[in-house]
TORSEVO-60820 format. One record per residue: residue in one letter; x, y negated, z negated of N, C-alpha, C in turn. Coordinates in steps of 0.05 Angstrom, whole numbers. Layout:
BEGIN
a;X;Y;Z;X;Y;Z;X;Y;Z
...
! end
This chain:
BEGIN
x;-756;398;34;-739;374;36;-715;375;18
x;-724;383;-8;-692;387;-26;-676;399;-19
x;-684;426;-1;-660;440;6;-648;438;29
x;-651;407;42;-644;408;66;-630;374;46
x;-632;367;35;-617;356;23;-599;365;6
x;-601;391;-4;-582;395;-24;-555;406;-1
x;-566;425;20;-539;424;51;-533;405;50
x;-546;375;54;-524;358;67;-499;352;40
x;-516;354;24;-505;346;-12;-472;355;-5
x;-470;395;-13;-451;405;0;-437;401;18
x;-446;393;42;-434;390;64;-410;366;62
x;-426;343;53;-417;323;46;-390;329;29
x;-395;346;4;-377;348;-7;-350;367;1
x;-355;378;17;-334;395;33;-318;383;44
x;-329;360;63;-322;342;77;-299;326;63
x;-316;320;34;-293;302;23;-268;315;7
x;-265;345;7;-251;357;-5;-236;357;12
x;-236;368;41;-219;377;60;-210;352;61
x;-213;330;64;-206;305;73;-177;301;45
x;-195;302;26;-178;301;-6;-159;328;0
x;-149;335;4;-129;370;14;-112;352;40
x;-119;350;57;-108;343;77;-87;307;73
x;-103;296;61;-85;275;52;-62;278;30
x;-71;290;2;-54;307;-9;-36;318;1
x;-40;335;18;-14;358;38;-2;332;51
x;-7;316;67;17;286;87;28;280;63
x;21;278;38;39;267;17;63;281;6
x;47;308;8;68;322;1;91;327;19
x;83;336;39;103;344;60;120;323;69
x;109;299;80;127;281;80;149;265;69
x;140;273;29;162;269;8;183;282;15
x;168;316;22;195;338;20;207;337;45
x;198;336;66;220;330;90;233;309;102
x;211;278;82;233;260;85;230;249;120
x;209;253;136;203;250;156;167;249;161
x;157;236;181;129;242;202;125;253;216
x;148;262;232;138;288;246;135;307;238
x;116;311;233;101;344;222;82;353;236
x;87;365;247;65;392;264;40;391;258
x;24;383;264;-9;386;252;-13;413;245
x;-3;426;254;-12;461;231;4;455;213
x;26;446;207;42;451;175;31;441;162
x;9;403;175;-9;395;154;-32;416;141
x;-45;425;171;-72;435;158;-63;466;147
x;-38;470;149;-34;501;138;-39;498;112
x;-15;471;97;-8;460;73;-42;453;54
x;-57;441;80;-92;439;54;-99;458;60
x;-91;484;74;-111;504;76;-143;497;98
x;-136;485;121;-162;475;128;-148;486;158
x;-175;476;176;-165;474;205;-155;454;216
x;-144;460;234;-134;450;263;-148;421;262
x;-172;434;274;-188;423;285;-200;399;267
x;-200;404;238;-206;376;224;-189;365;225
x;-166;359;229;-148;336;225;-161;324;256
x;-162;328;269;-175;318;294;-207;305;288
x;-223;320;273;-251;316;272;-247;295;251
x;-229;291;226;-241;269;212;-222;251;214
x;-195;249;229;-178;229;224;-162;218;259
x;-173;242;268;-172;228;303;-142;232;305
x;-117;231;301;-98;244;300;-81;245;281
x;-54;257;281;-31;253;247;-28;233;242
x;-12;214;263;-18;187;246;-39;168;234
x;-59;174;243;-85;169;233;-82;170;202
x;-83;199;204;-74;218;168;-59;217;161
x;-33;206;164;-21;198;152;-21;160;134
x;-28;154;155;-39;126;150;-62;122;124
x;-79;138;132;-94;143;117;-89;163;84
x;-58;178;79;-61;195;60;-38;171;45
x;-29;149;55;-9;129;46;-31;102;30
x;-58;100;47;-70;84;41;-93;92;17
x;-89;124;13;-104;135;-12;-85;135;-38
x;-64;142;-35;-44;141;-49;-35;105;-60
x;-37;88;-49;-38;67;-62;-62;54;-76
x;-82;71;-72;-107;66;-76;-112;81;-115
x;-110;99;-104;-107;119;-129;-94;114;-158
x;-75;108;-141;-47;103;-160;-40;77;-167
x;-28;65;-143;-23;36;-152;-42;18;-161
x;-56;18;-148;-81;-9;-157;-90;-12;-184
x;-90;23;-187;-91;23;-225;-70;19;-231
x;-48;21;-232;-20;11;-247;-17;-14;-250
x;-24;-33;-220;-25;-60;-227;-42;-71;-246
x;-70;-60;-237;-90;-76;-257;-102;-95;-248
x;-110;-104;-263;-130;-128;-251;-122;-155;-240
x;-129;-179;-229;-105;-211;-233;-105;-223;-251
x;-116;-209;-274;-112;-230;-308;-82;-220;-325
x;-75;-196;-304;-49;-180;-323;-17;-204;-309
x;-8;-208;-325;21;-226;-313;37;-214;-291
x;40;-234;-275;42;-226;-245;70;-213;-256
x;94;-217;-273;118;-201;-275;108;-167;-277
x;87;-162;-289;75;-146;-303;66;-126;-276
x;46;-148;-259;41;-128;-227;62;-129;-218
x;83;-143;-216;102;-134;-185;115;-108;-198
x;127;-107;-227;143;-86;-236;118;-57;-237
x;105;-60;-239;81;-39;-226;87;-32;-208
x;80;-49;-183;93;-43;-155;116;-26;-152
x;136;-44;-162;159;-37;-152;167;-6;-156
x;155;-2;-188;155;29;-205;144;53;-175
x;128;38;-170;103;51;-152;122;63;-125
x;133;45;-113;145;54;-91;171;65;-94
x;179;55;-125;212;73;-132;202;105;-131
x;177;111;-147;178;127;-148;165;150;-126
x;153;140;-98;156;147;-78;172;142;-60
x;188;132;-59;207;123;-45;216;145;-17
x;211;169;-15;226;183;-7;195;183;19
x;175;182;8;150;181;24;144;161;43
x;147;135;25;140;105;37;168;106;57
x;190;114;48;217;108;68;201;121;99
x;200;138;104;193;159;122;170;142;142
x;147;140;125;120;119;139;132;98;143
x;156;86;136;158;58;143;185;68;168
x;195;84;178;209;80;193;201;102;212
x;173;122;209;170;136;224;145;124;248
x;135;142;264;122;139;279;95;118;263
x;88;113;246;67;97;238;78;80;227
x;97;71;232;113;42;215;98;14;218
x;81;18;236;72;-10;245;49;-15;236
x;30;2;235;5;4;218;14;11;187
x;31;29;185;34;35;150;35;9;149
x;63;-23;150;73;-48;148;45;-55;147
x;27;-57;165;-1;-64;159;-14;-64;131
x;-25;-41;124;-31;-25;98;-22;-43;76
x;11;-38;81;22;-41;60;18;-79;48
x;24;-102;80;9;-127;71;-18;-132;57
x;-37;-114;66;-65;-120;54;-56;-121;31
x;-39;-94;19;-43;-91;-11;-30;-115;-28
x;-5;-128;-12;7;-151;-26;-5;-172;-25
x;-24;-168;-3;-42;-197;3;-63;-196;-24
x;-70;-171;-34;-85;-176;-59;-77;-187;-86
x;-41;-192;-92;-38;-201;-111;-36;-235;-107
x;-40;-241;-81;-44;-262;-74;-75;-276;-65
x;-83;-297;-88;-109;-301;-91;-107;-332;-77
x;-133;-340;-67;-132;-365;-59;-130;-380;-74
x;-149;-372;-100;-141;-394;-124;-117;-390;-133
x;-93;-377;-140;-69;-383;-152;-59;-397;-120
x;-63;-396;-89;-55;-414;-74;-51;-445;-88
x;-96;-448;-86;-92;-477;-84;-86;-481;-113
x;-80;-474;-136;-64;-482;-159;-35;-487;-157
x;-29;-475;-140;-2;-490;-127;4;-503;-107
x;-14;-515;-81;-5;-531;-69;-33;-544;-62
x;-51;-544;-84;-68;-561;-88;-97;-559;-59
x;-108;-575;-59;-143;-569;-41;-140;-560;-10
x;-135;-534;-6;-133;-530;21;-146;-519;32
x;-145;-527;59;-177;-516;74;-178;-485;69
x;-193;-471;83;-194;-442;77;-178;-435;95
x;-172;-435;124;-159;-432;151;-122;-438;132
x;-117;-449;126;-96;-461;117;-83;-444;90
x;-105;-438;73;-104;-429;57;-86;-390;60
x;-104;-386;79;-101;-360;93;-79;-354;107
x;-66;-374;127;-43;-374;133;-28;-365;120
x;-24;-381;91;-6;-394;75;-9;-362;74
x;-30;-354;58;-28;-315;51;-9;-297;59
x;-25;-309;89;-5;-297;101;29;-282;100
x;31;-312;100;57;-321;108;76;-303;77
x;64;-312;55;80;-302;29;71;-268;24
x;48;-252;37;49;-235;48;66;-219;67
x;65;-219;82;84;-218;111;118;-218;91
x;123;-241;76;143;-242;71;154;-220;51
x;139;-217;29;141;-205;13;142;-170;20
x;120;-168;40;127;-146;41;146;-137;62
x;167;-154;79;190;-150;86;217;-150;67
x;211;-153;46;233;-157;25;230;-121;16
x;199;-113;9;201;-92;-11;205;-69;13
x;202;-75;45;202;-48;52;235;-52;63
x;254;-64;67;280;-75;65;293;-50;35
x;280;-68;15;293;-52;-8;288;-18;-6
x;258;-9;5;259;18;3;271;30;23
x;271;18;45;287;36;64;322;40;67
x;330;16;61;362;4;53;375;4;28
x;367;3;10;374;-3;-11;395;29;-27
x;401;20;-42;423;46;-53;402;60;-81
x;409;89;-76;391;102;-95;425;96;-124
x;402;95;-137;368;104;-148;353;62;-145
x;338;64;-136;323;41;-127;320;30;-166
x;317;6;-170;321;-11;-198;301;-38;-196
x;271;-17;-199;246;-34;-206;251;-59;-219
x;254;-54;-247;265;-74;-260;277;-108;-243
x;301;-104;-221;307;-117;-212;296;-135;-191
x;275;-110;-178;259;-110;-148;232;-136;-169
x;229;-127;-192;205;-148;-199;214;-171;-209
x;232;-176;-216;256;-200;-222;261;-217;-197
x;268;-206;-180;273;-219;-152;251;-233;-142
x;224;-212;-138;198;-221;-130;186;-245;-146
x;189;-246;-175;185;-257;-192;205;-290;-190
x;226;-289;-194;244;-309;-176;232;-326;-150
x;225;-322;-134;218;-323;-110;191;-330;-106
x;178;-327;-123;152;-334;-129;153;-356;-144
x;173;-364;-170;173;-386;-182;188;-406;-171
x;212;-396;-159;222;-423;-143;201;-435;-108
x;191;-412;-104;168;-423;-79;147;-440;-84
x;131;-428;-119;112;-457;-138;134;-479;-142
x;152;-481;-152;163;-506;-165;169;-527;-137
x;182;-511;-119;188;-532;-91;160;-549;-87
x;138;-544;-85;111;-553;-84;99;-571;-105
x;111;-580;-133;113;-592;-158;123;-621;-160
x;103;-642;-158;119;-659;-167;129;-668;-190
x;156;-683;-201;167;-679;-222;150;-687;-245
x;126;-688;-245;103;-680;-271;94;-659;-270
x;100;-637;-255;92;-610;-256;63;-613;-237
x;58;-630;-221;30;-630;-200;25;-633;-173
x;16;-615;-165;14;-602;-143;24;-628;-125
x;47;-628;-94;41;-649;-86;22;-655;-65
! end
């Protein structure tokens, strides 16, 4: 029995290597060419794997790509932001660092063939700096349905602002500013909701 567990042990771990190589390589390649269309052999040439796994574990390139954009913020950003006790100036300028300094990658996913699912991806992740409780602390007891909208909505928005800035914007992209703005925009959206004692109306 151990050694038919210790195969799958390996197997398992192969699995997650080739998977870890193959998302790695869409990162890379797509920084350096600055595009999504990439050949499924230049991916699996680039991890050294087959053909045939980009098919067997990710069902097609944009799949893997989707997927090597959604490891990469995983990896990277979520630790840069931190937790929701760190000051929200503090996460957006995280962010912003985060995508300045891929910029050349995120541009590509957001205007290439997976723009519509990456834009996906990319809301969840803004939807996480957005908590229900800092909602109803600003516009006070709202149902859950309502609440979520609202998510939505400053989701959706927000991350049409940051993929605007990465795709348009003039190099060299100026974090600093990009978390200033967000930051702006976030305090004048609480205060409109404030009655003039500072309470929710």
């Amino acid at each position: 029995m151990s050694s038919v567990v210790n195969v799958q042990d390996r197997q398992d771990r192969r699995v997650l290597r080739s998977r870890a190589a193959l998302m790695a390589a869409a990162v890379r390649l797509v920084s350096e060419r600055g595009t999504t269309a990439l050949p499924v052999g230049d991916l699996s040439d680039a991890a050294d794997v087959s053909r045939q796994l980009v098919y067997l574990q990710f069902g097609d390139r944009d799949a893997l790509l989707v997927a090597a954009a959604t490891d990469l913020v995983e990896r990277e950003l979520i630790h840069e932001v931190g937790d929701g006790d760190a000051p929200l100036r503090a996460r957006m300028l995280a962010m912003a660092r985060h995508f300045a300094r891929h910029r050349t990658f995120y541009r590509a996913m957001l205007t290439g063939s997976c723009a519509f699912p990456m834009t996906r991806a990319l809301n969840r992740l803004f939807g996480s700096l957005v908590t229900m409780t800092s909602l109803r602390e600003v516009f006070g007891d709202l149902d859950d349905a309502t609440a979520q909208d609202l998510a939505t909505m400053v989701t959706g928005g927000t991350g049409s602002i940051v993929n605007d800035w990465l795709v348009d914007a003039d190099d060299p992209l100026d974090p600093e500013e990009m978390a200033d703005r967000l930051l702006r925009l976030s305090t004048t959206f609480a205060r409109s909701h404030l009655t003039p004692g500072g309470h929710p109306r």
